[in-house]
C-alpha positions, 0 to 999 in steps of 0.5 A, a space after each residue: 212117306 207112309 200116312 199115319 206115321 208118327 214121324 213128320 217128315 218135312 217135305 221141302 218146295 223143290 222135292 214137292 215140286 218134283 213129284 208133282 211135277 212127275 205125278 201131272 206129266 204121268 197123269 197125261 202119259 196114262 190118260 190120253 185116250 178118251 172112252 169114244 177114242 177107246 170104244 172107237 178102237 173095238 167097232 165090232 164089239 157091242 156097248 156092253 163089251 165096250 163098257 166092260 173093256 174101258 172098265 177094265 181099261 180104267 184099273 189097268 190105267 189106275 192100277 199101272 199109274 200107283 205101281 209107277 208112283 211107287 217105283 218113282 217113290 223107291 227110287 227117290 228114297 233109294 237115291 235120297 233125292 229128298 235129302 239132295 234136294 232138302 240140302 240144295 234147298 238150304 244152300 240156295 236159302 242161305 245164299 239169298 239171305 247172306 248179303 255178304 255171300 262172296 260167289 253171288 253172280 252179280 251181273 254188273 261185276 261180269 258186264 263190267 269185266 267183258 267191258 273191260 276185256 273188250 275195251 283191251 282187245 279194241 286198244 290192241 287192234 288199234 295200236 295194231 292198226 296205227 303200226 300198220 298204217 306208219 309202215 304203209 306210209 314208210 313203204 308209200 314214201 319209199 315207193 314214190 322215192 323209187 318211182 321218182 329215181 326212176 322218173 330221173 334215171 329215165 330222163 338222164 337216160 334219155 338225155 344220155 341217148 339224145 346225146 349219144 345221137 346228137 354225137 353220132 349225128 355230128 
C-alpha cells in the first residue's frame, strides 16, 4: 500500500487490527530501554559521548523498526493476508446478518443435546442399578434359603446324633 497511489485500497477491521496490533507489540519490543537506562549502560563515557551514542541508538531503533514493517508488510502481501482476512471478514458479515444461516451455534440446541445425552446416560445407569439391585435380592433370598437348610440340616443332625446316643445309651 503505497501513499499517493491512484487505487484505493479498502483495507478491512481485522487486516488493520492486525497491523496495529503488530505495529504496538514491535514499538514495545524496540522502545524498552530508557536514555538513563541506555546512559547508565556506558558509565565511563562522558555526557557528549552518551548523547552521541543514544542518537545513534535512536536511528538504529527507528531505522530497524521501518525495515521490520516493511518485511512484515511483504510478507503480508506475499501470503495475501489481506485478502484471507477481507473473505473471513465477509463470511462472518454474511453469517451475522442471515437470520436463516443454518451452522450458527446456538447454545440452547448444544445444552439441550448434552441434556438430553445425560438424561440417556442416567436412565442407563439407572435400569442398570435396578438389575443389579433384583439380582442382590434373588442372591439374598437364596442365601437366607440355604442358611435356613442348613440351620434344619444342623437340627436334624443333631437330633439324629442324640438319637444315635440315646440308642447307644440304651
Amino acid at each position: 500500500m503505497e501513499n499517493g497511489s491512484s487505487e484505493t485500497v479498502d483495507v478491512g477491521y481485522r487486516q488493520s487490527e492486525l497491523k496495529r496490533s503488530f505495529n504496538l507489540a514491535l514499538h514495545a519490543l524496540l522502545t524498552t530501554c530508557s536514555k538513563e537506562e541506555f546512559c547508565k549502560a556506558f558509565p565511563r563515557f562522558t555526557q557528549a559521548e552518551k548523547e552521541r551514542l543514544h542518537q545513534l541508538y535512536i536511528k538504529v531503533i527507528v531505522s530497524l523498526h521501518e525495515n521490520i514493517e516493511d518485511e512484515f508488510e511483504a510478507l503480508c502481501e506475499d501470503t495475501k493476508v489481506g485478502d484471507i482476512l477481507g473473505t473471513i471478514e465477509e463470511l462472518v458479515e454474511e453469517q451475522t446478518l442471515d437470520p436463516l444461516y443454518p451452522d450458527k451455534t446456538n447454545l440452547n440446541d448444544v445444552a439441550q443435546v448434552l441434556l438430553t445425552l445425560k438424561k440417556n446416560e442416567i436412565q442407563n445407569l439407572t435400569t442398570m442399578l435396578e438389575k443389579s439391585e433384583a439380582q442382590n435380592k434373588v442372591l439374598r433370598s437364596r442365601v437366607e434359603l440355604l442358611q435356613k437348610e442348613i440351620q434344619d440340616s444342623s437340627g436334624a443332625s443333631n437330633a439324629v446324633e442324640k438319637a444315635k446316643t440315646g440308642m447307644l445309651n440304651d
